[in-house]
N, C-alpha and C positions, 0 to 999 in steps of 0.2 A: 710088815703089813701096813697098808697105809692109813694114815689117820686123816681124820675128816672133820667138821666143824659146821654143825649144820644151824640152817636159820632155822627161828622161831618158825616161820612161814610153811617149812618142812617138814614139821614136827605136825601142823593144824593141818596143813594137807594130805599127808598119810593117815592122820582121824579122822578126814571128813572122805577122803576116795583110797578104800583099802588095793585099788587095780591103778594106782595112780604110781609116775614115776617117783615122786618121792616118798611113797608106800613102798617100793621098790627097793629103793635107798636102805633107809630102817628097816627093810629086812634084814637087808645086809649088816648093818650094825650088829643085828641081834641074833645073826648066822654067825656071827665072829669072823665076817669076812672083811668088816671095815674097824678100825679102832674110834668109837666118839671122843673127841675131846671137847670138852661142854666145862664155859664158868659157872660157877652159883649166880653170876648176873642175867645170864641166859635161861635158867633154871626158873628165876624168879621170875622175866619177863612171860616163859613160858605158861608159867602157873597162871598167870595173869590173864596172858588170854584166853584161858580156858575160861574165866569167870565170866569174861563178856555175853550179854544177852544176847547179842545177834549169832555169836556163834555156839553158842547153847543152842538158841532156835534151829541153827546148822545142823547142830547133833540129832538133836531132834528128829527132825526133818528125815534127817541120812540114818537114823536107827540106831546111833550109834550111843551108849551110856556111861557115864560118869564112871562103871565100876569096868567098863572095860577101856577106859581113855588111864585111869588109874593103872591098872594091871600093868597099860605097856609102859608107864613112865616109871612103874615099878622096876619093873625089867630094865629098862635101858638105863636107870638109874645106876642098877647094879654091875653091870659092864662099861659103862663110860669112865673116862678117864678125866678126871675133876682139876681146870687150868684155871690157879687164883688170877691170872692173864697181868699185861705188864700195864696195859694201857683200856682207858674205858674210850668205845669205838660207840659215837651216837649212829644213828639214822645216816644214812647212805645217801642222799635225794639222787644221785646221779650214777648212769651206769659205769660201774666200776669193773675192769678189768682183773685185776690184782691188789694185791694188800699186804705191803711189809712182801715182796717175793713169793708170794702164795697165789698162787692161780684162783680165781673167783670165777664158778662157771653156774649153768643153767641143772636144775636135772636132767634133762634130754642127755647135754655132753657129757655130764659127769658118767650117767651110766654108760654111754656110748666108751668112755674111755676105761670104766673099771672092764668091762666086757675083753678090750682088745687085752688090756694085763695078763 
């Protein structure tokens, strides 16, 4: 099964557009059709941006609540696969292709290519 590594950015957009490709994505995750491998470094930044006021006012906005952004990081919690990771990787500024031989794609292609599998 293939494993996958998702951004923070993945995670906020499947809570804030549940028809959105990276709502898509995390279905899959949570179908057990993708394996997550997630550090506790990611874990934490993701917690983090949940706290932010503008994207609270997001949730807001889009209907979406604390007790059900909780529930699914509950869930994906318990199915990802927890990588103490070798190396700490800051901020990206520029479009990056790959990383360490890992393909770095869009969710458009990602899904486009779990599709052909």
């Amino acid at each position: 099964m293939t494993r996958v590594v998702l951004d923070t950015n993945i995670f906020i957009s499947a809570i804030l557009s549940p028809k959105s490709k990276a709502a898509s994505i995390v279905k899959l995750v949570l179908d057990g059709k993708l394996h997550l491998v997630i550090a506790p470094a990611m874990w934490k930044e993701l917690h983090a941006a949940l706290q932010y006021p503008k994207l609270k006012a997001l949730m807001k906005r889009n209907n979406v609540s604390m007790d059900e952004v909780k529930d699914l990081l509950y869930k994906i919690e318990r199915i990802a696969i927890t990588a103490l990771g070798e190396k700490k990787v800051g901020r990206i500024k520029k479009d990056v292709k790959a990383f360490k031989d890992v393909e770095i794609v869009s969710p458009d292609v990602f899904i486009k290519m779990v599709r052909r599998e």
